[in-house]
Legacy VTK file of the C-alpha trace (Angstrom):
# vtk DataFile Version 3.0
C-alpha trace
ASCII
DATASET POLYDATA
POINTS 365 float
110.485 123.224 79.969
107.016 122.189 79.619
104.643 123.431 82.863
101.410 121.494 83.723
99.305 124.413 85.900
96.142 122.367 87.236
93.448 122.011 90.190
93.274 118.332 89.672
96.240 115.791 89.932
96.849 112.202 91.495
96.510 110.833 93.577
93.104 112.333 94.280
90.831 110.265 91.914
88.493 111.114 88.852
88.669 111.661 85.252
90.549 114.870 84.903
93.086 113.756 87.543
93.705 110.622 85.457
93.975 112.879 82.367
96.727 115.166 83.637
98.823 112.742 85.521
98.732 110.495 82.241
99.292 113.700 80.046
102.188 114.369 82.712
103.533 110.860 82.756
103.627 110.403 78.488
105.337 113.320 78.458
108.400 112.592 80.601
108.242 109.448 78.822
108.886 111.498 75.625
112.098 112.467 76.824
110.518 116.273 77.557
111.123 118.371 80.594
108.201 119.139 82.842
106.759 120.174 85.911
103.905 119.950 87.254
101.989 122.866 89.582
99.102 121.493 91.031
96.744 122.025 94.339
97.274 120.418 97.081
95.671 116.365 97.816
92.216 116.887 98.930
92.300 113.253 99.948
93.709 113.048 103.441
93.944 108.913 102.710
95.638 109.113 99.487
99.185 107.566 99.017
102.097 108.678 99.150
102.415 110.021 95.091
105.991 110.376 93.750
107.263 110.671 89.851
110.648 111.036 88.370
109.319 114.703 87.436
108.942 117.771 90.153
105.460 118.307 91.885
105.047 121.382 93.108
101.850 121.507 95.732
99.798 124.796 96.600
97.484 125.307 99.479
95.625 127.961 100.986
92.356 129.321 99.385
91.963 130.133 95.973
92.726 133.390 94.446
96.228 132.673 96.910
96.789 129.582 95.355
96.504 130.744 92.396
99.039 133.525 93.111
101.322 131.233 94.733
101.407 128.864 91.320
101.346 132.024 89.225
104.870 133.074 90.945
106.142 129.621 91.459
105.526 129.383 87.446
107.133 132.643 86.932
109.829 131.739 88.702
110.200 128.590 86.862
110.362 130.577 83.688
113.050 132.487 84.526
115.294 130.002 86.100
114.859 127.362 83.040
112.579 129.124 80.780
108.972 128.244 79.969
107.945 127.238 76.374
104.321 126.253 77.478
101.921 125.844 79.224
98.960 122.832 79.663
96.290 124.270 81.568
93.599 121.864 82.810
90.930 124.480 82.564
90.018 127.794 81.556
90.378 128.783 85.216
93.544 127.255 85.840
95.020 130.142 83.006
95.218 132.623 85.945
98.360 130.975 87.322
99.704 131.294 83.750
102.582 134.271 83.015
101.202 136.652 80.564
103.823 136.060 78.082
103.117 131.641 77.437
102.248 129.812 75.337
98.858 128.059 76.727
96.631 125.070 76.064
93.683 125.109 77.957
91.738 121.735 78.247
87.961 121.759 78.105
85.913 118.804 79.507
82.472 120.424 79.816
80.831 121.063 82.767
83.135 124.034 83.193
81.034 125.846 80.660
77.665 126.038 81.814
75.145 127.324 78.668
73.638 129.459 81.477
76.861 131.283 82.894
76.165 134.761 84.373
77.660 137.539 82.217
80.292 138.239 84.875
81.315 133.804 84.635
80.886 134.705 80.752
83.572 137.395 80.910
85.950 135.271 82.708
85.876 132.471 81.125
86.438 134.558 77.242
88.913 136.172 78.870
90.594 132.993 79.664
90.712 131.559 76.343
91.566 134.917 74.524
94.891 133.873 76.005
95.258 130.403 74.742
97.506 129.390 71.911
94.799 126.278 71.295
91.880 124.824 73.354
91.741 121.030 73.176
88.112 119.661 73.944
87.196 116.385 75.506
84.733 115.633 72.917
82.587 116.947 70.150
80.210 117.841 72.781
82.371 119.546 74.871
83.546 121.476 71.747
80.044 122.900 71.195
79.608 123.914 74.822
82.979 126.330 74.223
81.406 127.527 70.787
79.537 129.818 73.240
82.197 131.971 74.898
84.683 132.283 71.603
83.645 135.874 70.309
87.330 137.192 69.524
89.352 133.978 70.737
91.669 133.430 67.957
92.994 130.003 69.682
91.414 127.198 67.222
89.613 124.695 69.307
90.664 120.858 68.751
88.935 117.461 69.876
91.439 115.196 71.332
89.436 112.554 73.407
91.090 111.814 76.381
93.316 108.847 76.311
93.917 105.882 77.961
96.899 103.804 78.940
97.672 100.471 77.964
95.834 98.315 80.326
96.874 95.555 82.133
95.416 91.648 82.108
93.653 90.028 85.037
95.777 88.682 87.083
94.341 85.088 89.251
94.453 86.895 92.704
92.716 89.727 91.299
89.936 87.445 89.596
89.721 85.294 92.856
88.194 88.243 94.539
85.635 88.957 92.345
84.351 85.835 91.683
84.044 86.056 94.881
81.505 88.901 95.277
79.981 87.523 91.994
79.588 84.136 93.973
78.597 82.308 91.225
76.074 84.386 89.750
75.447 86.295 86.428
74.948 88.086 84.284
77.375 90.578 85.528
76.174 93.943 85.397
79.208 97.250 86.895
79.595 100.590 87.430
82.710 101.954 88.166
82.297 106.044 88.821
82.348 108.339 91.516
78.931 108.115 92.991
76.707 110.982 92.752
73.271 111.459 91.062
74.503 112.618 87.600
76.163 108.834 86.662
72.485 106.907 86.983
73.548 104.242 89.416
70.291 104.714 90.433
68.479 104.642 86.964
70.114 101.047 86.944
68.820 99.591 89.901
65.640 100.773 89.164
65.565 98.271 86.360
66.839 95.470 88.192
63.347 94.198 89.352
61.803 93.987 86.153
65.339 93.037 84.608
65.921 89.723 87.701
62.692 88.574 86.645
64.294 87.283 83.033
67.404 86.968 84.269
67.375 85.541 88.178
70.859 85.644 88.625
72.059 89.116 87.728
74.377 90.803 89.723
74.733 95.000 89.676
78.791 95.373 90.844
79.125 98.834 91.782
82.855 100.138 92.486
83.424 103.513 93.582
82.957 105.586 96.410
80.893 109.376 96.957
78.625 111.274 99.029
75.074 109.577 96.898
76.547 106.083 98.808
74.165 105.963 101.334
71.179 106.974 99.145
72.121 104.253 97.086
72.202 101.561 99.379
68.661 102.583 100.672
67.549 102.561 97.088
68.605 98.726 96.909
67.106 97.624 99.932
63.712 99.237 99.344
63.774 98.298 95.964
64.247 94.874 97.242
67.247 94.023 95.383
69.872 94.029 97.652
71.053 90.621 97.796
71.577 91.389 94.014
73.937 94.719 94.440
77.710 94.488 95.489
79.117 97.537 96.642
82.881 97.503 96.591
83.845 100.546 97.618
86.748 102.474 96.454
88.454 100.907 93.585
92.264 102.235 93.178
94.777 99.085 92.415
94.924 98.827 88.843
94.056 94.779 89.248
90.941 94.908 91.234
89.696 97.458 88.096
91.149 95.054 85.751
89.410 91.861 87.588
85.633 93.545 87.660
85.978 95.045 84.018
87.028 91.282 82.912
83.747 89.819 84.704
81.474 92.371 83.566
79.006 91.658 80.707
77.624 95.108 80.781
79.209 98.481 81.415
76.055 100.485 82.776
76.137 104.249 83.414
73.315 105.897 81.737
74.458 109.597 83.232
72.225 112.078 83.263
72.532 116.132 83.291
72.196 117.215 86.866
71.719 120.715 86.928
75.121 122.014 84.948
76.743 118.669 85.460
76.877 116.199 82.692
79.274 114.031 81.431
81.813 115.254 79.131
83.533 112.132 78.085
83.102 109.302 80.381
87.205 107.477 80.314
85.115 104.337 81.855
83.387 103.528 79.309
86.829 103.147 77.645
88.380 101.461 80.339
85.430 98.922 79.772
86.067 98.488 76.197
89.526 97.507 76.316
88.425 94.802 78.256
85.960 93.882 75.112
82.771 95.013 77.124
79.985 97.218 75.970
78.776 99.971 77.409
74.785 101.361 77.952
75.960 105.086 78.476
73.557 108.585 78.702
73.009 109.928 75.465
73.091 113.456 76.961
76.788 114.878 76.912
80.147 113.592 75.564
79.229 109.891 75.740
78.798 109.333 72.388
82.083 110.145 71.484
83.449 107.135 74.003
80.484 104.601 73.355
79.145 104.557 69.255
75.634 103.829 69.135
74.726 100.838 67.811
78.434 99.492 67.604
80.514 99.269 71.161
77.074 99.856 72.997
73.853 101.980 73.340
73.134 105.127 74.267
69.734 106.075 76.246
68.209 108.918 77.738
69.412 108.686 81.743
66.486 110.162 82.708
63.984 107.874 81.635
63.581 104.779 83.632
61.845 102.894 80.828
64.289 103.582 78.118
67.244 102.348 80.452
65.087 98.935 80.799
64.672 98.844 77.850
68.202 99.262 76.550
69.462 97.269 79.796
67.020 94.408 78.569
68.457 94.459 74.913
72.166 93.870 75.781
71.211 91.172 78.258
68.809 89.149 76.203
71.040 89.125 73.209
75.030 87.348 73.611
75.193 87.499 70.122
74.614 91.325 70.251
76.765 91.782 73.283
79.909 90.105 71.885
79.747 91.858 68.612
79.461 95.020 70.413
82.453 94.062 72.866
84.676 93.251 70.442
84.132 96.708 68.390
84.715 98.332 72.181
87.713 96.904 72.276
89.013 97.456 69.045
87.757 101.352 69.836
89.900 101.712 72.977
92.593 100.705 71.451
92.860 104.177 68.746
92.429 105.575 72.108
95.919 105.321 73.775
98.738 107.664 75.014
100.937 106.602 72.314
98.218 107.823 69.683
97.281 111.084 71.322
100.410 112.530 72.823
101.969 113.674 69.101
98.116 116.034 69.066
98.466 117.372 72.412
102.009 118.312 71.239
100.633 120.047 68.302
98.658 122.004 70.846
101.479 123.737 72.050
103.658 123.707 69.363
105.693 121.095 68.988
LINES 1 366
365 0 1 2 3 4 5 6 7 8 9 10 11 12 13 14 15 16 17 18 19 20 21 22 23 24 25 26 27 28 29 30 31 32 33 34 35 36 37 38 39 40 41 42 43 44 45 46 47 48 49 50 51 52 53 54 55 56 57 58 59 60 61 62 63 64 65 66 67 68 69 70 71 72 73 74 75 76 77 78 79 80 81 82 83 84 85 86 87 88 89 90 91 92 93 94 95 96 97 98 99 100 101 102 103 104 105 106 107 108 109 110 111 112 113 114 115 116 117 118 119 120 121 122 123 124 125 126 127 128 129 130 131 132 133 134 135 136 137 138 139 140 141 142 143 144 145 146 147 148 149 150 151 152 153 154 155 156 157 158 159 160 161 162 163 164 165 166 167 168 169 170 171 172 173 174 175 176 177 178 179 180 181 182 183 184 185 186 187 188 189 190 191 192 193 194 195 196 197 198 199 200 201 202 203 204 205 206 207 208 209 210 211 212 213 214 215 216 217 218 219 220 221 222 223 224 225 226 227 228 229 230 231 232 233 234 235 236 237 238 239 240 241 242 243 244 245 246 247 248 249 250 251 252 253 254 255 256 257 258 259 260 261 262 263 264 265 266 267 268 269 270 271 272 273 274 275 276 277 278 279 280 281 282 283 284 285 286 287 288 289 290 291 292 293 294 295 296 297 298 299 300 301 302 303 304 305 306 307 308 309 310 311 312 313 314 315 316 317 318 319 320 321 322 323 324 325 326 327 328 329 330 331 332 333 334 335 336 337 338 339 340 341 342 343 344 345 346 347 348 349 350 351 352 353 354 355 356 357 358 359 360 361 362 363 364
């Protein structure tokens, strides 16, 4: 039996929760046995969340959680035997048995270049145990470079996949066009909103940006505790009437629907103290639907937008170069359509089907 030991699962929502239940999913689909051994949902709205594979949810705070899935996993190893372990992070290898076999996933921010000695420590420690490490990106790769002095486990760069995704359906389109109303060029973000993902950096060029182009419209889907700063931002920006916030987007259709609209993907992220981006799966999730992406330069964007060819990159934290590059994709079609159709073709080496023999390998197999 394969074990999945992680902090993040669905149906909470972000990018390692996508990773793991998609890693968990394409594995069952494989034909493999697997469990998974996750926290509990934070979410207290989230949906019910059932697969054909076992679940098992732990509570409670967090070095007893991470006994509880330590023992549960133990357990699990002795009733049906253990051959690995996937461990979503270097933190989540406390809940492993001494005697697996572990992967331990690396996405970035977990590795701060400033970490204490005592975080230092820890973290080595961790990955002194792993079989293999498999990083998010190139980036992330050189942020674990820093903590591997006597880590045997060879470090590998899978970038996180994607699953097939589906077409707009009418319904689904209705409703946009419906916040669009008629307007364009279609500018979205679809992230969790907090400082770091430059929702802000983007409305801060829609003055200057409205004035070439009357009709834009900034579609922003996603939901966060920077929400209400944003929201200000618009209205004393005075570009309000030009921002759509959608809130929350979940059902697979809606996603589908705004992505389809969209001309631009914009979310030039920015380092926020330790946070930065490590990957960014929505700038993939953009491609597939043939759309380029303007995407922070500083972090593991690069590796999901190629400069020059599915999009731009720009420095997040300077409003003038995100006008600038902003301005660039929306003055040029040409530009924009040659860059979308290299997204797409991108996203699509970027799939389950593609990845799931090299997360395999991790372990193994």
């Amino acid at each position: 039996m394969i074990a999945i030991a992680t902090q993040c699962f669905s149906p909470d929502l972000g990018g390692i929760e996508i990773l793991m239940t998609g890693l968990a999913d394409h594995l069952a689909l494989a034909g493999l046995d697997i469990e998974v051994f996750a926290d509990h949902v934070r979410s207290k709205e989230a949906p019910e969340f059932q697969r054909p594979y076992p679940i098992h949810r732990f509570g409670s705070i967090r070095p007893f959680r991470r006994w509880m899935k330590r023992r549960a996993l133990v357990q699990a190893g002795l009733r049906e035997g253990v051959s690995a372990i996937f461990a979503d992070s270097w933190k989540s290898v406390a809940a492993a048995p001494d005697n697996s076999s572990i992967a331990v996933l690396a996405h970035g921010t977990e590795f701060p270049p400033g970490a204490s000695p005592g975080k230092a420590r820890r973290i080595n420690a961790a990955l002194r145990r792993a079989r293999s490490i498999i990083a998010s990106s190139h980036y992330t790769a050189g942020l674990v470079a820093n903590f591997m002095v006597g880590v045997e486990a060879p470090v590998l760069v899978i970038n996180p996949p994607i699953p097939p995704l589906p077409a707009a359906e009418p319904e689904a389109l209705a409703r946009i066009d419906a916040a669009i109303a008629g307007r364009g060029p279609v500018l979205a973000t679809l992230a969790r909103l907090e400082p770091r993902k430059g929702v802000d950096a983007v409305m801060r060029a829609l003055p200057s940006l409205r004035k070439q182009h009357p009709g834009l419209v900034y579609l922003v889907g996603g939901a966060g505790a920077d929400l209400t700063r944003l929201q200000s931002l618009a209205a004393e920006l005075g570009v309000a009437d030009g921002v759509v916030f959608l809130g929350q987007v979940t059902d697979p259709q809606t996603k589908a629907a705004l992505l389809t609209r969209s001309d631009v993907y914009a979310m030039p992220s920015r380092r926020v103290g330790n946070s930065v981006e490590g990957f960014g799966i929505s700038y993939v999730e953009a491609a597939w639907y043939g759309v380029p992406s303007l995407a922070g330069e500083d972090g593991g964007s690069a590796d999901a937008v190629h400069d020059g060819k599915t999009g731009l990159l720009c420095d997040g934290a300077d409003d003038a170069e995100v006008l600038s590059k902003l301005t660039r994709l929306l003055d040029d079609e040409a530009l924009r359509r040659n860059f979308g159709a290299a997204a797409a073709d991108l996203a699509r080496t970027l799939t389950w089907p593609a990845a799931l023999p090299r997360y395999l390998q991790a372990i193994g197999r």
